[in-house]
C-alpha positions as CSV (number, residue, x, y, z in Angstrom):
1,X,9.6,10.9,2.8
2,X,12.4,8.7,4.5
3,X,15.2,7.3,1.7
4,X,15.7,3.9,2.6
5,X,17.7,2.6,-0.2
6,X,20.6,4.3,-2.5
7,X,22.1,2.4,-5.5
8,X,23.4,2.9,-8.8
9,X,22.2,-0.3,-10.0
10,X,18.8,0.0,-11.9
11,X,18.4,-4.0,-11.5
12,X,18.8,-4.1,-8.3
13,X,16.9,-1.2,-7.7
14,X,14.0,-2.4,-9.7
15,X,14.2,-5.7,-7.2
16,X,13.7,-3.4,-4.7
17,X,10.8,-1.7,-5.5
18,X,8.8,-4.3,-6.5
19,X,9.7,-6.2,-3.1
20,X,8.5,-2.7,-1.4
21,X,5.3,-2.8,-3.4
22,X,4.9,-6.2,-2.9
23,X,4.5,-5.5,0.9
24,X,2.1,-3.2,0.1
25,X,4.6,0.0,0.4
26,X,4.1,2.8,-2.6
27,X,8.0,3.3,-3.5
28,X,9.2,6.4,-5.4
29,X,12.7,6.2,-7.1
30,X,14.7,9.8,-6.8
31,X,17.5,11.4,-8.7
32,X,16.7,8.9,-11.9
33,X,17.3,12.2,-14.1
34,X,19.9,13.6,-12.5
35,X,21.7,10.0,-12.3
36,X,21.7,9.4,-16.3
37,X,22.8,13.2,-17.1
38,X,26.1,12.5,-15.0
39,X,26.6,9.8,-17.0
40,X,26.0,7.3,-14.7
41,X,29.0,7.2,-13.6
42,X,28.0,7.1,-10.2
43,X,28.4,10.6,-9.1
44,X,24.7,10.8,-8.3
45,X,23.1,7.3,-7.0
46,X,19.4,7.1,-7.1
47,X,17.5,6.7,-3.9
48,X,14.2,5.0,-3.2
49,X,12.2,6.6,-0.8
50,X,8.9,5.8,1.0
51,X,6.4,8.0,3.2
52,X,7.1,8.6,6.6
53,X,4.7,6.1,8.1
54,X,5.7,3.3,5.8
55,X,9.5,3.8,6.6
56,X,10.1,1.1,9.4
57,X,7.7,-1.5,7.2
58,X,9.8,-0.8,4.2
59,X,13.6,-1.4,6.2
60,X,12.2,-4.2,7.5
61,X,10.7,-5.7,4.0
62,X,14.3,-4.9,3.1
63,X,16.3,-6.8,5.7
64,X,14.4,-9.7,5.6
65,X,15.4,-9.9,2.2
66,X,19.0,-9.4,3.1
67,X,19.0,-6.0,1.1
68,X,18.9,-4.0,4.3
């Protein structure tokens, strides 16, 4: 798994994953637990992470939507 975006923003990371899934890339959002037990304060961001293979598909889905 390769983390290609880190946020604390659930809308933005929402956007995201649905642009990732979109492009046909399965999307998995990380640390969503641990995130809301600090408070979300922002100690712990949230990553979304992709498989290996899917990793230079999903930076560039990313940066072509100026989100890189």
């Amino acid at each position: 798994m390769k983390v290609v975006a880190v946020s604390n923003d659930p809308v933005r990371l929402s956007f995201l994953i649905a642009l990732l899934e979109d492009a046909g890339v399965a999307a998995i959002l990380l640390d969503r637990h641990a995130s809301a037990m600090d408070g979300s304060i922002g100690a712990v961001p949230r990553r979304i992470a992709v498989a290996d293979a899917d990793a230079a598909t999903a930076r560039r889905v990313l940066a072509e939507a100026g989100e890189g």
